[in-house]
NULUMMAR-443811 format. One record per residue (C-alpha): residue number from 1; x, z, y. Coordinates in nm, 2 decimals, padded with zeros to 4 digits. Each point is the difference from the previous one (the first is absolute). Layout:
BEGIN
<pt><resi>NUM</resi><px>X</px><pz>Z</pz><py>Y</py></pt>
...
END
This chain:
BEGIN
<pt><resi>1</resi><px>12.76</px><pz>04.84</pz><py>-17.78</py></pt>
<pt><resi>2</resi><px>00.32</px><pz>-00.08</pz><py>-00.16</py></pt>
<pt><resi>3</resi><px>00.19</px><pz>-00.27</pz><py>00.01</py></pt>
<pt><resi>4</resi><px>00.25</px><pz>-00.16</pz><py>-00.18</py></pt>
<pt><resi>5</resi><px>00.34</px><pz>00.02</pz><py>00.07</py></pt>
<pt><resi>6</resi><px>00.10</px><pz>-00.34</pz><py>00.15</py></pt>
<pt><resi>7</resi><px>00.37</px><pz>-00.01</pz><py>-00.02</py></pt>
<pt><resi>8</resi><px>00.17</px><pz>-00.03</pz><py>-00.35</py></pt>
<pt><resi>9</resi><px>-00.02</px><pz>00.26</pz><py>-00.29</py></pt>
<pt><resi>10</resi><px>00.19</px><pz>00.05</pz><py>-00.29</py></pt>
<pt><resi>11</resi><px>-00.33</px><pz>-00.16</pz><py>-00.20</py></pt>
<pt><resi>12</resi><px>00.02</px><pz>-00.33</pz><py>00.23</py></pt>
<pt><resi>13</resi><px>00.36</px><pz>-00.04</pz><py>-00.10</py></pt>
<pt><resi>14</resi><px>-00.07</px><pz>00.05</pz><py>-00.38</py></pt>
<pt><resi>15</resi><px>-00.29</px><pz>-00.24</pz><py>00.04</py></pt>
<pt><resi>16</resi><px>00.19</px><pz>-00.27</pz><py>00.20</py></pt>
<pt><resi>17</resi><px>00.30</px><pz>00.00</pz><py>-00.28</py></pt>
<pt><resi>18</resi><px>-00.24</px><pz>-00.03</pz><py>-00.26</py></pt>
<pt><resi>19</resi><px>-00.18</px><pz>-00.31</pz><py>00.16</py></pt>
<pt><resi>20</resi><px>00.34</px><pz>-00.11</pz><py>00.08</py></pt>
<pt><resi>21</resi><px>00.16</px><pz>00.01</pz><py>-00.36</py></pt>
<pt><resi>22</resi><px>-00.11</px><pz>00.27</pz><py>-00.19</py></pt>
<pt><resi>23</resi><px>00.22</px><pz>-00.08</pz><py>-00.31</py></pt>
<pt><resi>24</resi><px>00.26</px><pz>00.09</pz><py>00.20</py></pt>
<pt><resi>25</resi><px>00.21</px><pz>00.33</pz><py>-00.07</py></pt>
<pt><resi>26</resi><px>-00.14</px><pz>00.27</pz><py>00.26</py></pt>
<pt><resi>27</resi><px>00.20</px><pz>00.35</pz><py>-00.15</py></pt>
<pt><resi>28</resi><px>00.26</px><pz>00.00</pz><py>-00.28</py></pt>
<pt><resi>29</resi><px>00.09</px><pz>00.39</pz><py>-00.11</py></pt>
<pt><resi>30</resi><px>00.29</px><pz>00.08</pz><py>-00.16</py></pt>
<pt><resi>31</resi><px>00.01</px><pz>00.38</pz><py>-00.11</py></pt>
<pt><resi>32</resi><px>00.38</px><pz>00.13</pz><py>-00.07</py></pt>
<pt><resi>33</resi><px>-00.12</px><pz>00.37</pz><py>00.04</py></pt>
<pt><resi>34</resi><px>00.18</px><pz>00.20</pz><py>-00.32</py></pt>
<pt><resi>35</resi><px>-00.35</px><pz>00.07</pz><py>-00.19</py></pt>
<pt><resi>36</resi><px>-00.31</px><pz>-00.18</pz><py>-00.20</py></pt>
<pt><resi>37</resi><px>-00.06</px><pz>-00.29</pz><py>00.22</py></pt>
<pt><resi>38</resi><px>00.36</px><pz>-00.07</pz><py>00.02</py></pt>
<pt><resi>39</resi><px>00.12</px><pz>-00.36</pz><py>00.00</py></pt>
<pt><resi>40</resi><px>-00.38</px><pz>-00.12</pz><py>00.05</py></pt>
<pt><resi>41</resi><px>-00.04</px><pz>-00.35</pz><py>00.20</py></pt>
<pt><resi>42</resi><px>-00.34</px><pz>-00.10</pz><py>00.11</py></pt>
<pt><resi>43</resi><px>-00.07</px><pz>-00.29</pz><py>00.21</py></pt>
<pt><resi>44</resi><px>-00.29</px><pz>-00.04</pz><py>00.16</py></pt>
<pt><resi>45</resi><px>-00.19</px><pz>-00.32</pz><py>00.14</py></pt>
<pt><resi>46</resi><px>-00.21</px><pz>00.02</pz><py>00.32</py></pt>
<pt><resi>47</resi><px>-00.28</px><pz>-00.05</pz><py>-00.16</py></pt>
<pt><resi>48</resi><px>00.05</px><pz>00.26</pz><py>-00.25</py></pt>
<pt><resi>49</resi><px>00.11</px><pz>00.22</pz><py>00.31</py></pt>
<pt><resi>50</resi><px>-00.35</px><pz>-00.09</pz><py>00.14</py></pt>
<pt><resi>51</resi><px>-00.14</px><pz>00.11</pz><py>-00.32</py></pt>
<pt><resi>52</resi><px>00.13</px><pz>00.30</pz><py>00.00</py></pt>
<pt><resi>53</resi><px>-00.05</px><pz>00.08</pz><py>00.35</py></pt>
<pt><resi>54</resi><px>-00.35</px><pz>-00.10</pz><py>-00.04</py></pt>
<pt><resi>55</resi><px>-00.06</px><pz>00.25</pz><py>-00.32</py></pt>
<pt><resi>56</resi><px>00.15</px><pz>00.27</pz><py>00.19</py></pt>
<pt><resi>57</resi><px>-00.19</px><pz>-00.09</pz><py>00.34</py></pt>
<pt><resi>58</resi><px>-00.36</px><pz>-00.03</pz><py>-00.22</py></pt>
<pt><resi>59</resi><px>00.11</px><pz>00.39</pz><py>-00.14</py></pt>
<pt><resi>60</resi><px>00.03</px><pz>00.14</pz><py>00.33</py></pt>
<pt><resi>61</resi><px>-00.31</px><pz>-00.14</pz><py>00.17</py></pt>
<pt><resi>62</resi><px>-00.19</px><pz>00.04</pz><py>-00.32</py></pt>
<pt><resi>63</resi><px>00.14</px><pz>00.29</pz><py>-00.12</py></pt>
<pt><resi>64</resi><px>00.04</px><pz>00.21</pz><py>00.27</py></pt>
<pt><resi>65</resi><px>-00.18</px><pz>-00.14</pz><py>00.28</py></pt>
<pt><resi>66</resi><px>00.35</px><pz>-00.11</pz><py>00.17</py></pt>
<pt><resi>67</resi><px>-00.08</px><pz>-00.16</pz><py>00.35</py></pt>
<pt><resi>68</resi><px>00.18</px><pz>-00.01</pz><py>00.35</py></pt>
<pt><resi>69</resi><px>00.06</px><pz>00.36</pz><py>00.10</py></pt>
<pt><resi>70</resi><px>00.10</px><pz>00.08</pz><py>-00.37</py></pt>
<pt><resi>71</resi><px>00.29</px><pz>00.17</pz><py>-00.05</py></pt>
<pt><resi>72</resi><px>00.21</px><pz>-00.12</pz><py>-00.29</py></pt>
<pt><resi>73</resi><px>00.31</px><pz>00.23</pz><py>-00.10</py></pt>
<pt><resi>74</resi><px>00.20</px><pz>-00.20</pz><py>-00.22</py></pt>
<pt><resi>75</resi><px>00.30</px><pz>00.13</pz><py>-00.21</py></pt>
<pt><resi>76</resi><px>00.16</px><pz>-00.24</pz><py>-00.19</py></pt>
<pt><resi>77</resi><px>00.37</px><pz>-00.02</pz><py>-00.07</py></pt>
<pt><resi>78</resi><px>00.15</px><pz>-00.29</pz><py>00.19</py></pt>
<pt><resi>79</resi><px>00.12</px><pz>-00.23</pz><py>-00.05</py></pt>
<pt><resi>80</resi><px>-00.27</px><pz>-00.10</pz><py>-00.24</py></pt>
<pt><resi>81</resi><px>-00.25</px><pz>-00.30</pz><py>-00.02</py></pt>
<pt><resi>82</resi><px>-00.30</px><pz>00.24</pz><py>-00.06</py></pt>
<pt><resi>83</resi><px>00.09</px><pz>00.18</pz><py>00.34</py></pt>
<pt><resi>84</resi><px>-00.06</px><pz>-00.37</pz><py>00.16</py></pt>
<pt><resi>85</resi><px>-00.33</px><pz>-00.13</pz><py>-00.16</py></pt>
<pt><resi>86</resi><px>-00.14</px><pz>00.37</pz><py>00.11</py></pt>
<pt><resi>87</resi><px>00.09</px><pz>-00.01</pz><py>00.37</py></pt>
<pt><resi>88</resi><px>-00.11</px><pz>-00.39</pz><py>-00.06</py></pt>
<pt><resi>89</resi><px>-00.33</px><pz>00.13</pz><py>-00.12</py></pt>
<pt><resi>90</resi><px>-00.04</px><pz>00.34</pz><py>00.27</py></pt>
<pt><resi>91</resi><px>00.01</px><pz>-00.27</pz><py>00.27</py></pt>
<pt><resi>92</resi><px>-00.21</px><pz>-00.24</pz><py>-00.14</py></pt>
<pt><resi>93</resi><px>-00.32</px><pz>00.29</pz><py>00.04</py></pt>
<pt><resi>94</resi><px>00.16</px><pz>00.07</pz><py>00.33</py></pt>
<pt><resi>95</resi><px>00.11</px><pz>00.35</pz><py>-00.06</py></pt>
<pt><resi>96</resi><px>00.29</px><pz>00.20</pz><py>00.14</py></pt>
<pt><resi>97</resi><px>00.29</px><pz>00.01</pz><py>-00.23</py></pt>
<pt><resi>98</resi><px>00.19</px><pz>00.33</pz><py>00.02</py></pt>
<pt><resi>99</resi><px>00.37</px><pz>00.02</pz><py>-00.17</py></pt>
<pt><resi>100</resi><px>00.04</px><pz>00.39</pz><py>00.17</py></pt>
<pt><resi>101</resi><px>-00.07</px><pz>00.31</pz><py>-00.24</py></pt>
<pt><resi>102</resi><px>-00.40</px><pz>00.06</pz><py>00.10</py></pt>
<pt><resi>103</resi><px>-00.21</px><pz>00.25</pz><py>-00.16</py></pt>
<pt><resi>104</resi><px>-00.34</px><pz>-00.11</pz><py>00.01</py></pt>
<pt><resi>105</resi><px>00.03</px><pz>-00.37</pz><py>00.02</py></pt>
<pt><resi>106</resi><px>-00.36</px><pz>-00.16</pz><py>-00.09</py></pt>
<pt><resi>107</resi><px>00.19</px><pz>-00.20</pz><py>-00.32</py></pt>
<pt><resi>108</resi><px>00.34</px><pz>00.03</pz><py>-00.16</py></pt>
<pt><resi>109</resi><px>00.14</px><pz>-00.20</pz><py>-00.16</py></pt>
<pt><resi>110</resi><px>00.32</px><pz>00.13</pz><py>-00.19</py></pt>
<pt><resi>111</resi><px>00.24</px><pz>00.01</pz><py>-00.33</py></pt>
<pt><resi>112</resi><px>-00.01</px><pz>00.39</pz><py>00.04</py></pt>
<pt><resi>113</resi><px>-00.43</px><pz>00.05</pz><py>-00.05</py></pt>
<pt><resi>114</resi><px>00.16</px><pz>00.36</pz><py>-00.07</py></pt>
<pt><resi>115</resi><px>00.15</px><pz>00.09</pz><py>00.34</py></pt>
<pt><resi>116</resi><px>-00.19</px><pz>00.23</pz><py>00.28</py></pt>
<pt><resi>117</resi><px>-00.08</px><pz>-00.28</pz><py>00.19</py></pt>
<pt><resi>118</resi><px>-00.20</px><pz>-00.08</pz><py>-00.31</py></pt>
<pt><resi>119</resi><px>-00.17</px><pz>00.31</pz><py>00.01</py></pt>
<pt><resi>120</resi><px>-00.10</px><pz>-00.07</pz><py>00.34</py></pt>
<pt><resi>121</resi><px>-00.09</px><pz>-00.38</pz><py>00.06</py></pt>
<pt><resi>122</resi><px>-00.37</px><pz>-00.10</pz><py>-00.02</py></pt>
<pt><resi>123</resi><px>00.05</px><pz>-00.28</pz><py>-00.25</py></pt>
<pt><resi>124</resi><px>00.29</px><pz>-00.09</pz><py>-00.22</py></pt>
<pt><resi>125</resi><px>00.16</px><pz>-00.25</pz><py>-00.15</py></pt>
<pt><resi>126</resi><px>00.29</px><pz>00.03</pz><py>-00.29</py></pt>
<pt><resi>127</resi><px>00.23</px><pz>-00.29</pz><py>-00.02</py></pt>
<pt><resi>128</resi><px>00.19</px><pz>-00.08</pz><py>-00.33</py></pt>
<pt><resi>129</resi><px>00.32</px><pz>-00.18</pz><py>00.11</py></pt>
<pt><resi>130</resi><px>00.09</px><pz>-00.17</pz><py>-00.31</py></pt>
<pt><resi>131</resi><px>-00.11</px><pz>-00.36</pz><py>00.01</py></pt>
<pt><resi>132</resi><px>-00.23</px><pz>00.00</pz><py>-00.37</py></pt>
<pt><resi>133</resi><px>-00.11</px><pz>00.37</pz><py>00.07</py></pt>
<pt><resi>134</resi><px>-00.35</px><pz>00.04</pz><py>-00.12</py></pt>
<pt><resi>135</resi><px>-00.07</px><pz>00.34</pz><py>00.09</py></pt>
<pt><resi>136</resi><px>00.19</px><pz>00.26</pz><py>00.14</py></pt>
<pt><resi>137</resi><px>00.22</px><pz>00.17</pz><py>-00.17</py></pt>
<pt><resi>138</resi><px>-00.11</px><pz>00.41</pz><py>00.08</py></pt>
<pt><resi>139</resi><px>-00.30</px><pz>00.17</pz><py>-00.01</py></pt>
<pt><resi>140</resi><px>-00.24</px><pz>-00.07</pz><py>00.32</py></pt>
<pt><resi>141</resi><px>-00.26</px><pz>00.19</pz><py>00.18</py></pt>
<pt><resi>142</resi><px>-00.34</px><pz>-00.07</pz><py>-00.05</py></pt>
<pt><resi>143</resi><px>-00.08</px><pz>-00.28</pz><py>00.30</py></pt>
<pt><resi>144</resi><px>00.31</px><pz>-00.11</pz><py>00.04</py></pt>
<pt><resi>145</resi><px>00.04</px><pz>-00.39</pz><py>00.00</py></pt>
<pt><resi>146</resi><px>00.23</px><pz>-00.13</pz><py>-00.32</py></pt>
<pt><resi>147</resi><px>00.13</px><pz>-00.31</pz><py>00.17</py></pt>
<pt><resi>148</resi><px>00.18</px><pz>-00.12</pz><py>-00.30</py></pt>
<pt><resi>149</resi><px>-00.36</px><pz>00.03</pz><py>-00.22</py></pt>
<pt><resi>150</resi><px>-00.23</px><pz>-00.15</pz><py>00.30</py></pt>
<pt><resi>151</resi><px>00.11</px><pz>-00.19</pz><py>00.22</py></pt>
<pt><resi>152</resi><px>-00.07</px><pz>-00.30</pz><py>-00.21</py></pt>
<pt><resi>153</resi><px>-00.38</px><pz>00.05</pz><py>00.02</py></pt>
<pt><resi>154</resi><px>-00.02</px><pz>-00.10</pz><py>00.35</py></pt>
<pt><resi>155</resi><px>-00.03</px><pz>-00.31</pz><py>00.17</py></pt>
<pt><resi>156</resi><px>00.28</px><pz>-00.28</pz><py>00.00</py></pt>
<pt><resi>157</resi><px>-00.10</px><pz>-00.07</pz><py>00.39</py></pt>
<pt><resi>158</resi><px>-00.11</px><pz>00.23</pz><py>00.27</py></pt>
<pt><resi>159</resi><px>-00.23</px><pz>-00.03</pz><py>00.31</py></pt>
<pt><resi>160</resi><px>00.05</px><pz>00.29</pz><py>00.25</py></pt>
<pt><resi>161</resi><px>-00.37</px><pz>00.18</pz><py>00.11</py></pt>
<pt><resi>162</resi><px>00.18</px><pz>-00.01</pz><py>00.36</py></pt>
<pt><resi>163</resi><px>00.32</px><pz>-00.03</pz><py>00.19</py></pt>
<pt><resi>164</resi><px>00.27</px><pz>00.14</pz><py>00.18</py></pt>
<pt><resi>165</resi><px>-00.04</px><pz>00.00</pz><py>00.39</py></pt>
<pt><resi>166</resi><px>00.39</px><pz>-00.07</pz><py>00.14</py></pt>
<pt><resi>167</resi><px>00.01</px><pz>00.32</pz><py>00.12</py></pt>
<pt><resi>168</resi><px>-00.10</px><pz>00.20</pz><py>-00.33</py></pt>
<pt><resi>169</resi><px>00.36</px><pz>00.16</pz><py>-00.14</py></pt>
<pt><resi>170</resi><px>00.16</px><pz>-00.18</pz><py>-00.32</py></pt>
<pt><resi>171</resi><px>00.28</px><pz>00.17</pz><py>-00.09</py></pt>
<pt><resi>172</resi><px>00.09</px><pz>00.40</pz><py>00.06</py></pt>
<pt><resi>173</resi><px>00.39</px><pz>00.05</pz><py>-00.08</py></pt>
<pt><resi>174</resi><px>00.22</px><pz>00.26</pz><py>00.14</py></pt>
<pt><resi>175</resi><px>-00.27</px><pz>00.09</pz><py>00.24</py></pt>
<pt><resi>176</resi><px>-00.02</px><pz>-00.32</pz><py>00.16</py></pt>
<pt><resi>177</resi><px>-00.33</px><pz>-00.19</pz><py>00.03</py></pt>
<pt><resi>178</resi><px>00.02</px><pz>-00.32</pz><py>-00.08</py></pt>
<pt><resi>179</resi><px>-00.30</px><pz>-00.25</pz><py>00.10</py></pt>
<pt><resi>180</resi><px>-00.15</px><pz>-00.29</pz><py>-00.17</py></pt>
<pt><resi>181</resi><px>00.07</px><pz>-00.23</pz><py>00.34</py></pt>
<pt><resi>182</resi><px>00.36</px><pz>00.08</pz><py>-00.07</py></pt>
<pt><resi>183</resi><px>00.07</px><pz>00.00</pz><py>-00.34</py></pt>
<pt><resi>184</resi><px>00.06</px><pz>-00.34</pz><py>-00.13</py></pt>
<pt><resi>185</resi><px>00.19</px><pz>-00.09</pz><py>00.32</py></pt>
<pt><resi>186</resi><px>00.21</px><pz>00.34</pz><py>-00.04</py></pt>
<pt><resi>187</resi><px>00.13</px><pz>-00.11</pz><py>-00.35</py></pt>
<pt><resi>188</resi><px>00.02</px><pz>-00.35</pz><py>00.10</py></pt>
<pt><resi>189</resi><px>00.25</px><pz>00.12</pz><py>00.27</py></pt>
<pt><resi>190</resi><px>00.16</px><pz>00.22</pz><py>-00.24</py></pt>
<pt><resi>191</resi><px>00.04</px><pz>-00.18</pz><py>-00.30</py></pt>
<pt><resi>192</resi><px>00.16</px><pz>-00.31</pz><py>00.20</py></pt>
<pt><resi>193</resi><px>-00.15</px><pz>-00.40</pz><py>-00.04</py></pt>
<pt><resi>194</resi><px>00.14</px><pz>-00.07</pz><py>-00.32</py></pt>
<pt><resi>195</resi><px>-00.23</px><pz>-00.20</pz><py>-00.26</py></pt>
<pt><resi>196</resi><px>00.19</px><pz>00.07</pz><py>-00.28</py></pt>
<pt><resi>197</resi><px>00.11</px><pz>00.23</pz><py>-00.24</py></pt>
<pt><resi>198</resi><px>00.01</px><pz>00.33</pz><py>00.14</py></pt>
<pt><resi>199</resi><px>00.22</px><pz>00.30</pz><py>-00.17</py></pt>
<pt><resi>200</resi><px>-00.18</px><pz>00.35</pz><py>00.08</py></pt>
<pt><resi>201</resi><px>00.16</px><pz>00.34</pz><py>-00.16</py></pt>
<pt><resi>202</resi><px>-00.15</px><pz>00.23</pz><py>00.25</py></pt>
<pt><resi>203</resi><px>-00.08</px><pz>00.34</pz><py>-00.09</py></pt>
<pt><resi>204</resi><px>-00.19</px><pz>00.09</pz><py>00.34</py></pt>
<pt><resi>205</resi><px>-00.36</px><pz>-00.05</pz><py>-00.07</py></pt>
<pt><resi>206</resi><px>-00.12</px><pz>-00.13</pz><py>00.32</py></pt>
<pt><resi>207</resi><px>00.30</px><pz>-00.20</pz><py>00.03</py></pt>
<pt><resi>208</resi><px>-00.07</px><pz>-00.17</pz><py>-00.36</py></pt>
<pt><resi>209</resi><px>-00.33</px><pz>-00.10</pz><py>00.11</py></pt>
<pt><resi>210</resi><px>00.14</px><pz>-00.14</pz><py>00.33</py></pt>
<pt><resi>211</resi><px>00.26</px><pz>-00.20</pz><py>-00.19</py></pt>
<pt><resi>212</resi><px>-00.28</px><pz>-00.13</pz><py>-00.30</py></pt>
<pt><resi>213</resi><px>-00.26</px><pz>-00.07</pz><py>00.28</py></pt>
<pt><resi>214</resi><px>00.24</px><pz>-00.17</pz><py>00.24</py></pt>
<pt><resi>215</resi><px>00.15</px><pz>-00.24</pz><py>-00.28</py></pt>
<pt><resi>216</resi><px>-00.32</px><pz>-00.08</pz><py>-00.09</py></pt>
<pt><resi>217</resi><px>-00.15</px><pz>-00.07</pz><py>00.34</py></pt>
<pt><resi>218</resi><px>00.33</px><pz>-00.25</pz><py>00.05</py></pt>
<pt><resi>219</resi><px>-00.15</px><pz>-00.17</pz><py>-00.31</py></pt>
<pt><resi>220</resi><px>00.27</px><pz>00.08</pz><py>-00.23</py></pt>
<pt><resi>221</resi><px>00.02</px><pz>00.26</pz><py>-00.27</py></pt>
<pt><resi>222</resi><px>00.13</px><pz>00.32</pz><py>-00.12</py></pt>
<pt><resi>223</resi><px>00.32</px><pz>00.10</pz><py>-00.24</py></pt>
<pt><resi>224</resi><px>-00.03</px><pz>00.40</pz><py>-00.03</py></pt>
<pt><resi>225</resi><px>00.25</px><pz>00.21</pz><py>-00.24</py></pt>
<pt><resi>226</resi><px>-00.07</px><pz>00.33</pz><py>-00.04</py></pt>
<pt><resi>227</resi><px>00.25</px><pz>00.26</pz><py>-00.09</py></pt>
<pt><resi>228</resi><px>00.33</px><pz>-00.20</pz><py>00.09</py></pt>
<pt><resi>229</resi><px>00.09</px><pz>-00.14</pz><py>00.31</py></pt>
<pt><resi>230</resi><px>00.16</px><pz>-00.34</pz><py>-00.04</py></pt>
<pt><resi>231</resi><px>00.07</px><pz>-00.29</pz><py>00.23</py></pt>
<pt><resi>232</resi><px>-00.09</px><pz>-00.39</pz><py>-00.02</py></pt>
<pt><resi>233</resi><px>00.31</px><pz>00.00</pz><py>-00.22</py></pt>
<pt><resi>234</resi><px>-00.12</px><pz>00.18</pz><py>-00.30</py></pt>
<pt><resi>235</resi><px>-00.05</px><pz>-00.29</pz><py>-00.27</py></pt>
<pt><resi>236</resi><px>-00.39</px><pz>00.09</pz><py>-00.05</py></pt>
<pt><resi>237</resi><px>-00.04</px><pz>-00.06</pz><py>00.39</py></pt>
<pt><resi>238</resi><px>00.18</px><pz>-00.32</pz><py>00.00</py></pt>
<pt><resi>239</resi><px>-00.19</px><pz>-00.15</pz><py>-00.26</py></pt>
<pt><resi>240</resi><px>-00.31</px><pz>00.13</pz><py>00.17</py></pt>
<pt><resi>241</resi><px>00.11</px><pz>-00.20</pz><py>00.30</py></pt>
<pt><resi>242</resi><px>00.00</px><pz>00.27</pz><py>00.20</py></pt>
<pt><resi>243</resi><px>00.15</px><pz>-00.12</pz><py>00.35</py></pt>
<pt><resi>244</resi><px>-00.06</px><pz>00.33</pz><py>00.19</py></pt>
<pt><resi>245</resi><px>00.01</px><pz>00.36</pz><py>00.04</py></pt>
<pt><resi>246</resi><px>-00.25</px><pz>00.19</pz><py>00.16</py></pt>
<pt><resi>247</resi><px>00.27</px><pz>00.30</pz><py>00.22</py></pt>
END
């Protein structure tokens, strides 16, 4: 039998900041990388993360079958809000989120849906980074999942078929295994115990989701710039509030 995981996951934090407040900001993006979603801002409340997550969640288990023991190869350029809500949502079906190059991987989810880990992976999924994308923007495979043109036909909340046991793996990065009984507490102890407004830049995958998942578990919520790295003293951070870094 399997049993659910009873020490926190990254879905009980999302749930208890929702209950909590869930007008509340959970991520603000700023995007300063030289290109076509340059000088975007998107801010996004917990319950719209929760919406999001919970699209993305229904996709995988509906979709693709996603479960515990699923592995889930995303590559997504961080730092980037849609990189969040999908580790948000692997986790929520109890999969094992890999950030390491894996050919074969049982769903990818990627910006590249042309690369040779592609051409490999089970099931895919091609993610539009612009915020108003409604397709993607390149010719697609036949099966391949066009986030941008459905993701919005699925469910605004999510009920996992099962659970992760504390021992199942969450998180795969740099080959180290990372499980579900440690995961929250991990970032937690990473991120440090501040409630605020937390600053993140980091271009390190796992590291990004350590830092979104750890301010979010403190009950605070996420600045992220991509493409530049500035300090609490760049004028759009201080009028964000921000009042820390994550280093």
């Amino acid at each position: 039998m399997h049993y659910i995981v009873r020490v926190p996951t990254p879905a009980d934090v999302l749930a208890g900041l929702i209950e909590e407040d869930s007008s509340r900001p959970a991520l603000t993006f700023y995007d300063d990388e030289p290109g076509p979603t340059q000088h975007e801002r998107i801010e996004i409340s917990r319950k719209v993360l929760g919406t999001w997550v919970a699209k993305a969640a229904n996709a995988l288990q509906e979709g693709f079958d996603a479960e515990p023991g699923t592995l889930v190869r995303l590559d997504i350029p961080v730092p980037h809000w849609r990189m969040a809500y999908w580790a948000f949502a692997a986790w929520s079906v109890g999969a094992t989120v890999t950030l390491d190059t894996f050919e074969g991987a049982d769903v990818l989810v990627t910006t590249d849906p042309a690369s040779p880990e592609a051409a490999d992976a089970d099931e895919v999924v091609a993610v539009s980074l612009p915020a108003l994308a409604r397709a993607f923007d390149g010719d697609l495979r036949t099966g391949v999942m066009d986030e941008a043109r459905e993701i919005s036909s699925f469910a605004d909340t999510f009920t996992p078929w099962t659970g992760p046991e504390a021992g199942d793996v969450a998180l795969v990065a740099g080959g180290e295994r990372t499980r579900y009984a440690d995961l929250v507490t991990r970032a937690r102890e990473r991120s440090g115990p501040a409630s605020g407004r937390l600053l993140v830049t980091e271009r390190d995958p796992a590291t990004f989701l350590q830092a979104v998942l750890g301010g979010l578990a403190a009950h605070g919520s996420v600045v992220m710039v991509r493409g530049a790295d500035v300090d609490q003293q760049d004028p759009r951070m201080q009028s964000e509030g921000v009042d820390a870094r994550f280093v």
